[in-house]
N, CA, C, O and CB atoms as a CASP TS submission, in Angstrom:
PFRMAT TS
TARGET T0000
AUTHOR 0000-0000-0000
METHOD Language model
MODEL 1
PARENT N/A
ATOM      1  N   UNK     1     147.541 110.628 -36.424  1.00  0.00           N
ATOM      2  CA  UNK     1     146.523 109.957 -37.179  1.00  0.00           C
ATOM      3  C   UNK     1     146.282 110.735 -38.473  1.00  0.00           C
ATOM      4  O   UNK     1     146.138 111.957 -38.415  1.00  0.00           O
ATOM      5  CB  UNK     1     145.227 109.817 -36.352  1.00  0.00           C
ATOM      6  N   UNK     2     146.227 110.036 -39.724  1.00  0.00           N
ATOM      7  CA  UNK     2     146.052 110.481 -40.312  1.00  0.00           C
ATOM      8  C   UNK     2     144.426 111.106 -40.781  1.00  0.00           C
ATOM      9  O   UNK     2     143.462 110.391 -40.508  1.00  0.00           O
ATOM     10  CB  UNK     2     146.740 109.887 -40.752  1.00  0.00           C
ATOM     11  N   UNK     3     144.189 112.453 -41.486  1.00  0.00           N
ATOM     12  CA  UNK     3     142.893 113.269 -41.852  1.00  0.00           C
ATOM     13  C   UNK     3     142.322 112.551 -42.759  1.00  0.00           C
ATOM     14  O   UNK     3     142.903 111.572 -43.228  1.00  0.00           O
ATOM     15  CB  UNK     3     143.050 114.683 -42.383  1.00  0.00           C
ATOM     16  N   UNK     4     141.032 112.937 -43.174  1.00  0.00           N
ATOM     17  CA  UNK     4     140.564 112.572 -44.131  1.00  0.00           C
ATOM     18  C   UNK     4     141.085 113.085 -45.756  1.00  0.00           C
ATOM     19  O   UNK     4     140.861 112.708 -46.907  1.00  0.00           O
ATOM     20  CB  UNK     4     139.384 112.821 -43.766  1.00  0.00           C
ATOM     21  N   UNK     5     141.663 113.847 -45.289  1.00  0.00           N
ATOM     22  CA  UNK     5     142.530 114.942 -46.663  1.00  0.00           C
ATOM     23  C   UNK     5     143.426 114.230 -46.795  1.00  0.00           C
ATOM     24  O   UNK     5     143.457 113.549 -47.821  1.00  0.00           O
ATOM     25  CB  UNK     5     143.193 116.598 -46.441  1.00  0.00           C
ATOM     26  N   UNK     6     144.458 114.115 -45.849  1.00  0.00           N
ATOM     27  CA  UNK     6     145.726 113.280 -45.556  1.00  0.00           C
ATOM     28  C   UNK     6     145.702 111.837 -46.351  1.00  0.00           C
ATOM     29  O   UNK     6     146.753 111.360 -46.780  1.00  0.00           O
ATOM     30  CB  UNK     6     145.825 113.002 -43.884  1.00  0.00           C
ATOM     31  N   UNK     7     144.604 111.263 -46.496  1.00  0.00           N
ATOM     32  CA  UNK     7     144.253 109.674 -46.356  1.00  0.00           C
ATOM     33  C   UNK     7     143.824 110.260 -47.890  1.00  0.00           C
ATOM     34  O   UNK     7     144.729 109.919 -48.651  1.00  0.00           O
ATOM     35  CB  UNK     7     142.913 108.804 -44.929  1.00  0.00           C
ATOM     36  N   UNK     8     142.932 110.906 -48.522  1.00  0.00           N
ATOM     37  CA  UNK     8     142.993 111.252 -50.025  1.00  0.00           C
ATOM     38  C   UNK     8     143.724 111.502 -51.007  1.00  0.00           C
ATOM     39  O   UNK     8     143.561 111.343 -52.217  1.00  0.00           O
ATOM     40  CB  UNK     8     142.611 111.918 -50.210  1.00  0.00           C
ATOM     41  N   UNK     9     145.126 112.195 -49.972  1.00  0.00           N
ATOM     42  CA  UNK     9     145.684 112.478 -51.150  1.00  0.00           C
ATOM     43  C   UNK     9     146.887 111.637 -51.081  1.00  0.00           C
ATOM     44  O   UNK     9     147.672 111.884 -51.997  1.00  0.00           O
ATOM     45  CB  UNK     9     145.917 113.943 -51.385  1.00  0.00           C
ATOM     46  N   UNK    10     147.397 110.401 -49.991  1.00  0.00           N
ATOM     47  CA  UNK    10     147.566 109.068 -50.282  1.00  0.00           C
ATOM     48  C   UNK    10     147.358 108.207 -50.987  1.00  0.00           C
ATOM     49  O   UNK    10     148.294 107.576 -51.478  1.00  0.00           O
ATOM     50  CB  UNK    10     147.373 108.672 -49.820  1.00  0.00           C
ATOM     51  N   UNK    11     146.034 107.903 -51.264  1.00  0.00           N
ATOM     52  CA  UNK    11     145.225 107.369 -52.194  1.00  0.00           C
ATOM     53  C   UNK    11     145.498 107.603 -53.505  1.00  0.00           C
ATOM     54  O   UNK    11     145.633 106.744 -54.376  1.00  0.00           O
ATOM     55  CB  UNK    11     144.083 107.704 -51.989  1.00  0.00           C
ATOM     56  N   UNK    12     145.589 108.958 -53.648  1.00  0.00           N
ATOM     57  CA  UNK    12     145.761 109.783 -55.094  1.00  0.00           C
ATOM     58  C   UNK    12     146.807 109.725 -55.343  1.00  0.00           C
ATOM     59  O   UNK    12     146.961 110.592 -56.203  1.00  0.00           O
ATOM     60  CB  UNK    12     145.463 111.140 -55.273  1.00  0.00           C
ATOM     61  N   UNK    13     148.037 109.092 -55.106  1.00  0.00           N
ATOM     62  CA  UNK    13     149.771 109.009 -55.240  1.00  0.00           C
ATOM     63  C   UNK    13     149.875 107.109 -54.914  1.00  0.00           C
ATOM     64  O   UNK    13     150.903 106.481 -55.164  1.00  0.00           O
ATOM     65  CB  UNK    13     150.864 110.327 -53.578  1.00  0.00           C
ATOM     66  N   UNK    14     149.040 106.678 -54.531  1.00  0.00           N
ATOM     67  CA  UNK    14     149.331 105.474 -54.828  1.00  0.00           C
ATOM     68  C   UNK    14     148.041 104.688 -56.446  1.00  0.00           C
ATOM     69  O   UNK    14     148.042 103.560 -56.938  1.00  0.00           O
ATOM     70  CB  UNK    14     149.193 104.717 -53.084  1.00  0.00           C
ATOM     71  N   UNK    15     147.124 105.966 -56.793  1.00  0.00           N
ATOM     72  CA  UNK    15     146.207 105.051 -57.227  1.00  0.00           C
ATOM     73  C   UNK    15     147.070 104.638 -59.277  1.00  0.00           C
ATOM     74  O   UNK    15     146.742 103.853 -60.167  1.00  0.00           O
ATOM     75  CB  UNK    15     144.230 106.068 -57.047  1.00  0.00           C
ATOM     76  N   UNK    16     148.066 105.561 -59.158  1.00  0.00           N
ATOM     77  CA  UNK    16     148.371 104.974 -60.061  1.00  0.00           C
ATOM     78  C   UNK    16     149.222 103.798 -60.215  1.00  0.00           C
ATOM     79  O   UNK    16     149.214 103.113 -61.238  1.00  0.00           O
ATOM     80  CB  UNK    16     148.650 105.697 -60.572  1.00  0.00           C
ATOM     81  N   UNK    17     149.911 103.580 -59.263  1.00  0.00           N
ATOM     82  CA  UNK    17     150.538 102.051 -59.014  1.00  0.00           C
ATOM     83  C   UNK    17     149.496 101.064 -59.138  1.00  0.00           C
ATOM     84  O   UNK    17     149.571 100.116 -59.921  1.00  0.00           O
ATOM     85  CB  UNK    17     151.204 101.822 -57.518  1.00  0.00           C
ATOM     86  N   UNK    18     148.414 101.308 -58.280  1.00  0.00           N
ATOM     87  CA  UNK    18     147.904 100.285 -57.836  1.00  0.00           C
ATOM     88  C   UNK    18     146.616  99.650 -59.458  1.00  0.00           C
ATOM     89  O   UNK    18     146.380  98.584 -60.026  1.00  0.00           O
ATOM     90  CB  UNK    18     147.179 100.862 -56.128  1.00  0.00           C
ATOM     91  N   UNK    19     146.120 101.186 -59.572  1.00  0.00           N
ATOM     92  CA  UNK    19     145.122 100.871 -60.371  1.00  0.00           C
ATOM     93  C   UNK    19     145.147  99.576 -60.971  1.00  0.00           C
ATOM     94  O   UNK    19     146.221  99.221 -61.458  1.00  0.00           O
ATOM     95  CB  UNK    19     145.034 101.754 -61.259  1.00  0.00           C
ATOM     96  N   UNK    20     143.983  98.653 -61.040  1.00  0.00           N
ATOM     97  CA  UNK    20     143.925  97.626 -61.993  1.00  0.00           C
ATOM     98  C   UNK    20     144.554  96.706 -61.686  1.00  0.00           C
ATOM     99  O   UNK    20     144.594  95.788 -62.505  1.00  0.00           O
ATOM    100  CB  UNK    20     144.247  97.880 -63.107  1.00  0.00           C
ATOM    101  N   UNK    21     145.506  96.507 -60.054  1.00  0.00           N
ATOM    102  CA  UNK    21     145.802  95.318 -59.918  1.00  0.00           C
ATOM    103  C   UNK    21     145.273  94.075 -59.002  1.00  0.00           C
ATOM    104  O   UNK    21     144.302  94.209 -58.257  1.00  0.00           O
ATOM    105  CB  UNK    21     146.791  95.514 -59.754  1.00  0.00           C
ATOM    106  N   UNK    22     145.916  92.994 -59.112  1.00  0.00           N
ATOM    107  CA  UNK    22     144.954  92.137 -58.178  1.00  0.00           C
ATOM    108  C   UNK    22     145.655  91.861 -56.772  1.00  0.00           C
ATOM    109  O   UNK    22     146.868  91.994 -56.614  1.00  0.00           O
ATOM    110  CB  UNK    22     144.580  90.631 -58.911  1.00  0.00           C
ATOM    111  N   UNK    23     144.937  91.538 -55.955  1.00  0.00           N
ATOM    112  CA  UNK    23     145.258  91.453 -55.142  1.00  0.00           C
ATOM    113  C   UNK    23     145.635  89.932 -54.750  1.00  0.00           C
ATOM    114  O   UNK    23     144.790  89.038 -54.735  1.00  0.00           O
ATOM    115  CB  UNK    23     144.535  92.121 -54.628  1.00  0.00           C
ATOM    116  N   UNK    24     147.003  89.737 -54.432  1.00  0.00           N
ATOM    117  CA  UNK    24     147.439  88.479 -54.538  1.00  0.00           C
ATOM    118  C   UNK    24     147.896  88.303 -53.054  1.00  0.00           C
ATOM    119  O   UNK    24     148.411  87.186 -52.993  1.00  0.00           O
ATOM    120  CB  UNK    24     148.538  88.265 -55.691  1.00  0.00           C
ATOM    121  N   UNK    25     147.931  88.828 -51.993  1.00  0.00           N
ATOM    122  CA  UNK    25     148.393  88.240 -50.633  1.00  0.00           C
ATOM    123  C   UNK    25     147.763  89.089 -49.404  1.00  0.00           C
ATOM    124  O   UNK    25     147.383  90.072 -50.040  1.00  0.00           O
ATOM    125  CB  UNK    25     150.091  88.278 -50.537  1.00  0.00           C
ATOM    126  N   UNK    26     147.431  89.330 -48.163  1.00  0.00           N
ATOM    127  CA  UNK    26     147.532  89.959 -47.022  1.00  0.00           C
ATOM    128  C   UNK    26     148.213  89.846 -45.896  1.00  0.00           C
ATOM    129  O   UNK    26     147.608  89.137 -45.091  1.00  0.00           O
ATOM    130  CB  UNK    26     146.733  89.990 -46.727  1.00  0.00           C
ATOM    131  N   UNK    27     149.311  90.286 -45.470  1.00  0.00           N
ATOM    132  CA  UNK    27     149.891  89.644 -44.255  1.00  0.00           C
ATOM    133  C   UNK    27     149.834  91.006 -43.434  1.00  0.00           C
ATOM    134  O   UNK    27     149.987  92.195 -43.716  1.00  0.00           O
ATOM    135  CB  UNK    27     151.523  88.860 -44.448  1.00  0.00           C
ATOM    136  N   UNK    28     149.479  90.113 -42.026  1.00  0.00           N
ATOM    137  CA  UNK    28     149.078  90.912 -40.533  1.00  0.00           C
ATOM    138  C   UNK    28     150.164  90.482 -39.672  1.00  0.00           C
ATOM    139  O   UNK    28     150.277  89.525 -38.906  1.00  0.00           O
ATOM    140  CB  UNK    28     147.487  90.451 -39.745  1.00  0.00           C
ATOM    141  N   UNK    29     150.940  91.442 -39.996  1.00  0.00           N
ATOM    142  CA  UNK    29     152.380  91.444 -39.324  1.00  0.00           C
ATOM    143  C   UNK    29     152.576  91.764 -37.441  1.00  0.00           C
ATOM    144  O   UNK    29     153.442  91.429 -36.633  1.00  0.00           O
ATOM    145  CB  UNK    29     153.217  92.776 -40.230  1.00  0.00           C
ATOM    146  N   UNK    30     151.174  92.641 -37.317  1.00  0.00           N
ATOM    147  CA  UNK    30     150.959  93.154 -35.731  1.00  0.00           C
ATOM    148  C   UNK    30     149.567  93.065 -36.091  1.00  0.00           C
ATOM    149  O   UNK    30     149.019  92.827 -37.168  1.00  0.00           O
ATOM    150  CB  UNK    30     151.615  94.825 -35.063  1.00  0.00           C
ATOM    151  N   UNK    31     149.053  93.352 -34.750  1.00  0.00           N
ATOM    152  CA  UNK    31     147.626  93.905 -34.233  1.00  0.00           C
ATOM    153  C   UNK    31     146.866  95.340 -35.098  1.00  0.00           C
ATOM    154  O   UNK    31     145.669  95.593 -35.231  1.00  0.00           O
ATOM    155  CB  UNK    31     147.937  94.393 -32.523  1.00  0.00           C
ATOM    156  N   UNK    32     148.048  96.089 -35.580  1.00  0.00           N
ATOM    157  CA  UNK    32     147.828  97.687 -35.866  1.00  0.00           C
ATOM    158  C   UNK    32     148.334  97.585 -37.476  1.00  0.00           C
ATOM    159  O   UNK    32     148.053  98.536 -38.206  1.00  0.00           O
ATOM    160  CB  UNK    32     148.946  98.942 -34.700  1.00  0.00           C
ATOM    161  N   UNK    33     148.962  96.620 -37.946  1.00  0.00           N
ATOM    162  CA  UNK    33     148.955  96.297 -39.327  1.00  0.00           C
ATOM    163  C   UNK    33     148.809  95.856 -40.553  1.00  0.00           C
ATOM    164  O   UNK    33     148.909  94.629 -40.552  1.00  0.00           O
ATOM    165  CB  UNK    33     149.154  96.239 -39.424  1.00  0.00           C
ATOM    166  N   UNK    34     148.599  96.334 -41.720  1.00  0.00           N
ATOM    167  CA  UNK    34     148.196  94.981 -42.162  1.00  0.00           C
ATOM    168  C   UNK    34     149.224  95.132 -44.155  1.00  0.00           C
ATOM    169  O   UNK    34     149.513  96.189 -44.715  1.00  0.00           O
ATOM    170  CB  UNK    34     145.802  94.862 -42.111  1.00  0.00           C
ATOM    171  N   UNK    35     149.413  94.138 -44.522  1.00  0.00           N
ATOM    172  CA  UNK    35     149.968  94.651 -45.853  1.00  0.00           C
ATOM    173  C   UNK    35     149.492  93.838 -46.753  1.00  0.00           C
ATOM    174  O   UNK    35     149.111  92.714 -46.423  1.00  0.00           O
ATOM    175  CB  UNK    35     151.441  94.721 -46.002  1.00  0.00           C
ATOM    176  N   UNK    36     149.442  94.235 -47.919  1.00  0.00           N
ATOM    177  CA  UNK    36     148.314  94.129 -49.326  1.00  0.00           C
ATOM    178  C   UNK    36     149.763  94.069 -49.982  1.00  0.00           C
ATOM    179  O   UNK    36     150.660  94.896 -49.819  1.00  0.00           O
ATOM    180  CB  UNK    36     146.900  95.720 -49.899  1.00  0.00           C
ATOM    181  N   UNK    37     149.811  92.642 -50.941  1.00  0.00           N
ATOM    182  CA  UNK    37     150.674  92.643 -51.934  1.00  0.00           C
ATOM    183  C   UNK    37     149.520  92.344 -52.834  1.00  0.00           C
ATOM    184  O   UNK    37     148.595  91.550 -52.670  1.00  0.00           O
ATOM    185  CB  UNK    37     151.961  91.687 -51.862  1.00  0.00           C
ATOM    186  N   UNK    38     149.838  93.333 -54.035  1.00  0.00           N
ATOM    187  CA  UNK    38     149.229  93.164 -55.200  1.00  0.00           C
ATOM    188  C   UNK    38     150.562  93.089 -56.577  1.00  0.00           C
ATOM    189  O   UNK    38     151.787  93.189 -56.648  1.00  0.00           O
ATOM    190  CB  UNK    38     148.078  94.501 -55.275  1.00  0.00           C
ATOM    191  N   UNK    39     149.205  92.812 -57.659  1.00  0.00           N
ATOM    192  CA  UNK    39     150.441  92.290 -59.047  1.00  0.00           C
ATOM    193  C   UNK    39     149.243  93.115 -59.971  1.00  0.00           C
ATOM    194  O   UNK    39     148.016  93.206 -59.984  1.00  0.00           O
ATOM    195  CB  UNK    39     150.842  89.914 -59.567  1.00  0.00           C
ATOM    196  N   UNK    40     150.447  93.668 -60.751  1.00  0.00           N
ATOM    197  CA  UNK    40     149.788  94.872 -61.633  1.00  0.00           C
ATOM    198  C   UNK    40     150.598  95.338 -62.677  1.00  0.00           C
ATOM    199  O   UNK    40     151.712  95.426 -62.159  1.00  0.00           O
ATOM    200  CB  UNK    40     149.469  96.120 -60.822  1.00  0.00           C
ATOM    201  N   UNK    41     150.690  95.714 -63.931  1.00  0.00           N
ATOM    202  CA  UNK    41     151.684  96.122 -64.492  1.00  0.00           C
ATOM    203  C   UNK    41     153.014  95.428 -64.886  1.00  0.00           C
ATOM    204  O   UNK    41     153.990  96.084 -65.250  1.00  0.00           O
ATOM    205  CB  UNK    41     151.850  96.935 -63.880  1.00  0.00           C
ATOM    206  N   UNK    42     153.015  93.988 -64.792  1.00  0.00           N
ATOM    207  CA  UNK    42     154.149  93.489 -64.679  1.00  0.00           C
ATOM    208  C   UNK    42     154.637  93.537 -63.659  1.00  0.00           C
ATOM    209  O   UNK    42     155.773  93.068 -63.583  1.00  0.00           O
ATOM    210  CB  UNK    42     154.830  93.822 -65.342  1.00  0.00           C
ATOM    211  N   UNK    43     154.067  94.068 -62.531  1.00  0.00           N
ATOM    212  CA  UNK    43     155.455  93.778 -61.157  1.00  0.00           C
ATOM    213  C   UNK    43     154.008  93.753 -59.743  1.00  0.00           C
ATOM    214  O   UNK    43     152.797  93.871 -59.934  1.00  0.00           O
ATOM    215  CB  UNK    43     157.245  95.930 -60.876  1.00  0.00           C
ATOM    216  N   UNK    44     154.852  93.531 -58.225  1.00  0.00           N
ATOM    217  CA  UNK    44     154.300  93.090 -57.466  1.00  0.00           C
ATOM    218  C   UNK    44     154.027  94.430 -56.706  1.00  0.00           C
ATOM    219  O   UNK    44     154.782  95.199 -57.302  1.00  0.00           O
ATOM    220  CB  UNK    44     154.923  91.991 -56.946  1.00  0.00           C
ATOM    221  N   UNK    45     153.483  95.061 -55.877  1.00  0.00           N
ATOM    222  CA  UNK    45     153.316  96.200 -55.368  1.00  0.00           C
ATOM    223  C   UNK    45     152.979  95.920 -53.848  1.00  0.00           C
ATOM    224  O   UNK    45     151.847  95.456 -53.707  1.00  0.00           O
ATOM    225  CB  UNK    45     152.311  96.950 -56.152  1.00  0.00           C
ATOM    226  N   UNK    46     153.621  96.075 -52.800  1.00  0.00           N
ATOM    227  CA  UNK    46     153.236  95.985 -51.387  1.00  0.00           C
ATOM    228  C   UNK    46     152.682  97.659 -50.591  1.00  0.00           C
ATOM    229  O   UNK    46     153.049  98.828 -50.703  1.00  0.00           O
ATOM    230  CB  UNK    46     154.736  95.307 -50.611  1.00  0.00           C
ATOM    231  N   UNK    47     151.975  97.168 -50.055  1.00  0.00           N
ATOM    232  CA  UNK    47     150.903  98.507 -49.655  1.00  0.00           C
ATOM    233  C   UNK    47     150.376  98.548 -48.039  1.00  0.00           C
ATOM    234  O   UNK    47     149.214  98.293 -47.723  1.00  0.00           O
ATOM    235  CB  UNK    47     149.328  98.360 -50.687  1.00  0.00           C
ATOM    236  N   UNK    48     151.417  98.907 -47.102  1.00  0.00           N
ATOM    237  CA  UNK    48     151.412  99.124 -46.066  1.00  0.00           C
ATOM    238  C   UNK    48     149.882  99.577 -45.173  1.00  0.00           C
ATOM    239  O   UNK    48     149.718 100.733 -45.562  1.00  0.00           O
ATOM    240  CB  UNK    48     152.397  99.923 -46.153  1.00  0.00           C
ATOM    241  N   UNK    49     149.354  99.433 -44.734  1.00  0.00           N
ATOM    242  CA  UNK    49     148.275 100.051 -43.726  1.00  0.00           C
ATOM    243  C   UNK    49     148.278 100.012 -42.768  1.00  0.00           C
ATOM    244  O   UNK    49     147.992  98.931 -42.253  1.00  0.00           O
ATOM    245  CB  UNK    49     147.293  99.819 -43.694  1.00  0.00           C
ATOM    246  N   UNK    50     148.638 101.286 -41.819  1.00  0.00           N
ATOM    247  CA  UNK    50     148.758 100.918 -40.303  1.00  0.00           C
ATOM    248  C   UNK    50     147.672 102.108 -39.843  1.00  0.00           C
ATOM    249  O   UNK    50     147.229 103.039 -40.516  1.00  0.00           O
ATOM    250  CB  UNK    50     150.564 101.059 -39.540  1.00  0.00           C
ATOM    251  N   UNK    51     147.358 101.673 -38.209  1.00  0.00           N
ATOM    252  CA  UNK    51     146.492 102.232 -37.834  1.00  0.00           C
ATOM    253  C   UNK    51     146.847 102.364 -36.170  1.00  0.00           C
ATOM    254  O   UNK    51     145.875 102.373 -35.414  1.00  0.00           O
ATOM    255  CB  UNK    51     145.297 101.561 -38.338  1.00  0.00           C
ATOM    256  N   UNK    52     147.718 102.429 -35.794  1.00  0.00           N
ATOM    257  CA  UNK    52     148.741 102.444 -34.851  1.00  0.00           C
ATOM    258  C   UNK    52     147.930 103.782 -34.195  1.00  0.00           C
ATOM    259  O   UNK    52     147.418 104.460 -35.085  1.00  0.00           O
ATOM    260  CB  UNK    52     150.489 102.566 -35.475  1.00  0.00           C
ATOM    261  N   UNK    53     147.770 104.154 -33.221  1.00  0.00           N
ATOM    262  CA  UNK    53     147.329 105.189 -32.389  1.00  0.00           C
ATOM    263  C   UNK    53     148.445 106.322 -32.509  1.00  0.00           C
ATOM    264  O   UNK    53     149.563 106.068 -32.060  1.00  0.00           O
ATOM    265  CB  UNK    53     147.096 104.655 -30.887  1.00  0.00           C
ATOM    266  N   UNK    54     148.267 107.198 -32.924  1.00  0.00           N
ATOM    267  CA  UNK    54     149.234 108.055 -32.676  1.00  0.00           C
ATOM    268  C   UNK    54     149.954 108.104 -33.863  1.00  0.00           C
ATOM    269  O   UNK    54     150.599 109.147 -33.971  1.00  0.00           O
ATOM    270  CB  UNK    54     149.993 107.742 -31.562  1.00  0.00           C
ATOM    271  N   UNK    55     150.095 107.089 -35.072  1.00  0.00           N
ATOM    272  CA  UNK    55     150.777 107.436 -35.942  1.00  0.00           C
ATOM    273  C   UNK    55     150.590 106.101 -36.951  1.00  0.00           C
ATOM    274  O   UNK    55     151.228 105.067 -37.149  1.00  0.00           O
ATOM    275  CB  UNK    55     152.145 107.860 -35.397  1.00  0.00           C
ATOM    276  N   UNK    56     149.599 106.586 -37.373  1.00  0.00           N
ATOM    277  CA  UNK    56     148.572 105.899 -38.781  1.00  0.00           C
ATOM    278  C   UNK    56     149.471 106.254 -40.148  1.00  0.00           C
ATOM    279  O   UNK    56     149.983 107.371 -40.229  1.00  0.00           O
ATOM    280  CB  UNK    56     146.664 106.874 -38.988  1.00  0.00           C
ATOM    281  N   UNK    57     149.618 105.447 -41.032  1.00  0.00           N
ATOM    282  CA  UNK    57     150.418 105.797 -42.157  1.00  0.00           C
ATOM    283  C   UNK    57     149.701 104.847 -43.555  1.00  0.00           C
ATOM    284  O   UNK    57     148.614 104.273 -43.480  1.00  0.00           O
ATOM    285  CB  UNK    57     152.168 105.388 -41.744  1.00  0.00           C
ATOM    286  N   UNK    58     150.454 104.855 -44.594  1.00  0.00           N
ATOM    287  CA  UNK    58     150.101 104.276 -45.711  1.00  0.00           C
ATOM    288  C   UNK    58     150.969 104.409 -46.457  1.00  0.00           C
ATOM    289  O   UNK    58     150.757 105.370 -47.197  1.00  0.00           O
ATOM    290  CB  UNK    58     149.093 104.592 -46.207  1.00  0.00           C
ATOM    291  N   UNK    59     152.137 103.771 -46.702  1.00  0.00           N
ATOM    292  CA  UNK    59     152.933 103.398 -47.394  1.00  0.00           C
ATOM    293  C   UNK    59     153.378 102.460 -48.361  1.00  0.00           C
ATOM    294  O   UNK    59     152.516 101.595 -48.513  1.00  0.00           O
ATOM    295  CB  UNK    59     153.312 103.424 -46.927  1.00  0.00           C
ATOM    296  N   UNK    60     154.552 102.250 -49.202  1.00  0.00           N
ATOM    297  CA  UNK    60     154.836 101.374 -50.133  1.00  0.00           C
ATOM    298  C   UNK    60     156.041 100.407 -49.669  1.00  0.00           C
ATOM    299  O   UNK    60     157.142 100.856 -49.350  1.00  0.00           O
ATOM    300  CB  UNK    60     155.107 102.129 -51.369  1.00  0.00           C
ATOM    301  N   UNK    61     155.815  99.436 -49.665  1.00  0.00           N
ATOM    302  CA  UNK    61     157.211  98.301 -49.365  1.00  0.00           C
ATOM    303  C   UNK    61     157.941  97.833 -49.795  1.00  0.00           C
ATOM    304  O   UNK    61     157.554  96.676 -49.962  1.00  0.00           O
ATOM    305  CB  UNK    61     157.242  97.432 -49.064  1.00  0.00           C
ATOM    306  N   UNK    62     159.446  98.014 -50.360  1.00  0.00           N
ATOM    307  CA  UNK    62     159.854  97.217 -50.974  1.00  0.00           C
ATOM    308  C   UNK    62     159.448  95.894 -51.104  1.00  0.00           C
ATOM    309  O   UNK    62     158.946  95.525 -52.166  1.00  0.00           O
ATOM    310  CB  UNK    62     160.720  97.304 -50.749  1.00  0.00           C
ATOM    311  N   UNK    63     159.606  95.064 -50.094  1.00  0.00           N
ATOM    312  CA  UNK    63     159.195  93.433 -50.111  1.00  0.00           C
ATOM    313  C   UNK    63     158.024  93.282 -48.729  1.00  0.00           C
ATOM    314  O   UNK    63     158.164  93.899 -47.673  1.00  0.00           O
ATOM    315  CB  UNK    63     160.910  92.245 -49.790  1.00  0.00           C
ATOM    316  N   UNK    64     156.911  92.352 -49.018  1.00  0.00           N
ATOM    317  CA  UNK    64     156.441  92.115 -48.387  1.00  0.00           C
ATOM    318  C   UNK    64     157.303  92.117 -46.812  1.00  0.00           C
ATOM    319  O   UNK    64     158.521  92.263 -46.704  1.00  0.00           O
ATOM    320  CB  UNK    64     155.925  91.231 -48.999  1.00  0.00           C
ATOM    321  N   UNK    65     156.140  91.878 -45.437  1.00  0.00           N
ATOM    322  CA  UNK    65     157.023  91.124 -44.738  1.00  0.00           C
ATOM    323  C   UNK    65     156.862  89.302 -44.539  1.00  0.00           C
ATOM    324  O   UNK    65     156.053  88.666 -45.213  1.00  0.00           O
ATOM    325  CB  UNK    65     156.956  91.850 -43.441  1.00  0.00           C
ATOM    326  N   UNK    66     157.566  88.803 -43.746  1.00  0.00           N
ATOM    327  CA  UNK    66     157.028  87.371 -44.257  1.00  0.00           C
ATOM    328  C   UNK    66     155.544  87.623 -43.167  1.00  0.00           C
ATOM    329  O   UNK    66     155.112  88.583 -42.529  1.00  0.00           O
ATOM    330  CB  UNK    66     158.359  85.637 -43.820  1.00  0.00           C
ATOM    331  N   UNK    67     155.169  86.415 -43.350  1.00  0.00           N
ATOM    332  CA  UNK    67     153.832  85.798 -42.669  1.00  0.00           C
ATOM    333  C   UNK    67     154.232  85.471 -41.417  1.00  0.00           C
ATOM    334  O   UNK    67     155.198  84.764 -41.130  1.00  0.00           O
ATOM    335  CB  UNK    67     153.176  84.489 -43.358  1.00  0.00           C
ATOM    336  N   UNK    68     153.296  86.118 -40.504  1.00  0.00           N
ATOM    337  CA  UNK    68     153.587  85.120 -38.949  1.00  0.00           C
ATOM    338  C   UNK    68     153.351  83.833 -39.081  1.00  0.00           C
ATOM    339  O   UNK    68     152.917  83.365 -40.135  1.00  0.00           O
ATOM    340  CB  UNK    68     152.637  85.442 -37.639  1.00  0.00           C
ATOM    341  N   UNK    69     153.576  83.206 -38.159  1.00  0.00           N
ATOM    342  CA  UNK    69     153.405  81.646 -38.059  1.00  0.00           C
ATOM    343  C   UNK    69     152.195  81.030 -37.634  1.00  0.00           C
ATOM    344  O   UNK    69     152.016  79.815 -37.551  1.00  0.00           O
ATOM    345  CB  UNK    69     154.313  81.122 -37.195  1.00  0.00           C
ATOM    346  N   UNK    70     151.069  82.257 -37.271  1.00  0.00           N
ATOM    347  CA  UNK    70     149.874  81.981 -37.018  1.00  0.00           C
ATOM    348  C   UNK    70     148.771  82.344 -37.556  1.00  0.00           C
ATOM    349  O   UNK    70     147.701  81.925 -37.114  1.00  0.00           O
ATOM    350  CB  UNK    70     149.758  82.165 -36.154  1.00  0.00           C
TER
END
């Protein structure tokens, strides 16, 4: 799981991608996930959030994933 330090200085390495963009999609791929496509800068930015027990992360995606069917 990630710290509260851990989770800051995530933040602080994605806030320049992200800064200032909008948020254009959410897809909840599992129970423990969720992903944020935003548009910013001329391009699209996908932004991973998991919260998975045991191994919490925050990452960048190449491409969204698609949408479940529900």
């Amino acid at each position: 799981m990630l710290s509260l330090a851990e989770l800051r200085r995530a933040v602080r390495a994605l806030d320049a991608r992200i800064a200032g963009a909008r948020l254009q999609r959410i897809v909840v791929p599992d129970e423990h996930s969720l992903v944020l496509s935003l548009y910013g800068l001329g391009e699209e930015t996908h932004v991973l959030l998991c919260c998975r027990p045991g191994f919490a992360r925050l990452a960048l995606l190449a491409d969204a994933p698609p949408a479940p069917p529900t």
